[in-house]
C-alpha positions in Angstrom: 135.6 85.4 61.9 133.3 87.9 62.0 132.4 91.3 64.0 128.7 92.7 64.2 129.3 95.8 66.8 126.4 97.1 69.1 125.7 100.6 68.9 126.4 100.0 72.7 129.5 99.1 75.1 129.3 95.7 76.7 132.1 97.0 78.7 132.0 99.8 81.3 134.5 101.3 83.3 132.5 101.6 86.8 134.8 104.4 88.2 137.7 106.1 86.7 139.2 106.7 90.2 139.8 103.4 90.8 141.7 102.7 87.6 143.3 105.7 88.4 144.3 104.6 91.9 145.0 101.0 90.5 149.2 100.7 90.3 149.2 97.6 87.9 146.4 98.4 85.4 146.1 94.7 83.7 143.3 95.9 82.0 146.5 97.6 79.4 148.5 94.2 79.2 146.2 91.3 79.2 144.3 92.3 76.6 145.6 91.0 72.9 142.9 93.0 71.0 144.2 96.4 72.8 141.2 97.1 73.6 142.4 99.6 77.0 144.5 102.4 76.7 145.9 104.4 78.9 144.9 108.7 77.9 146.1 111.1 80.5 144.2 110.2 83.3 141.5 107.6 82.1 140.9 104.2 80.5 139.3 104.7 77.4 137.9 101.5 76.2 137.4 100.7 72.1 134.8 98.1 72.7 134.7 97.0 68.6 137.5 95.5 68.9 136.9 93.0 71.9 137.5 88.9 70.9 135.1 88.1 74.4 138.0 86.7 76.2 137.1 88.1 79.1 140.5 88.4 80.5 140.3 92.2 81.2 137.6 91.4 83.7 139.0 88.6 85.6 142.6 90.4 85.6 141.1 93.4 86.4 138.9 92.0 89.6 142.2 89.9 90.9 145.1 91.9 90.5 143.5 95.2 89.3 140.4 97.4 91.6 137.7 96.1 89.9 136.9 99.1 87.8 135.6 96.8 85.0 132.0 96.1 84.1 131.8 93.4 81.5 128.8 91.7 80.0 128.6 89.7 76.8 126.9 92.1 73.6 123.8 91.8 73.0 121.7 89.5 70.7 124.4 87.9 69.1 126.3 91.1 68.5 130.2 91.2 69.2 132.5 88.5 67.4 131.7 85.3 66.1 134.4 83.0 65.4 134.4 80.1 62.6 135.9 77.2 62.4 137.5 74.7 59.2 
C-alpha cells in the first residue's frame, strides 16, 4: 500500500457549528485511520491519513448533521492499495 497526499483536503468540514451542535459525532468513532479529532471546540481533520472508506461521510450524513464534505483526491492522489 501506498499514500501519494494532495497538497489539498478531499475532506471539508462544511460548518463547525453543526459538528459542534452534533451530540454523537461518528465522524470520531467510525473512522479506523483516526482521521477526526475532537480539539476544544472543532473537528480538525488530518486528511493524509484517510484509507477512502468513506465511512465518515455516510456516518456523519445518517446519524451525525452532515457537517462533512467528502470527495475522492485528486488525480490518483490519496491511497492505493495492492494486492498478493
Amino acid at each position: 500500500d501506498k499514500w501519494d497526499w494532495d497538497s489539498q483536503s478531499h475532506i471539508v468540514i462544511s460548518d463547525n457549528e453543526l459538528c459542534v451542535k452534533c451530540e454523537q459525532k461518528p465522524c470520531l468513532r467510525v473512522c479506523p485511520a483516526k482521521v477526526y479529532t475532537w480539539e476544544k471546540d472543532h473537528i480538525a481533520v488530518n486528511y493524509e491519513g484517510c484509507l477512502e472508506l468513506r465511512a465518515c461521510y455516510i456516518a456523519c450524513h445518517q446519524f451525525g448533521n452532515g457537517a462533512i464534505v467528502w470527495k475522492y483526491p485528486n488525480g490518483g492522489k490519496g491511497v492505493v492499495f495492492s494486492y498478493g
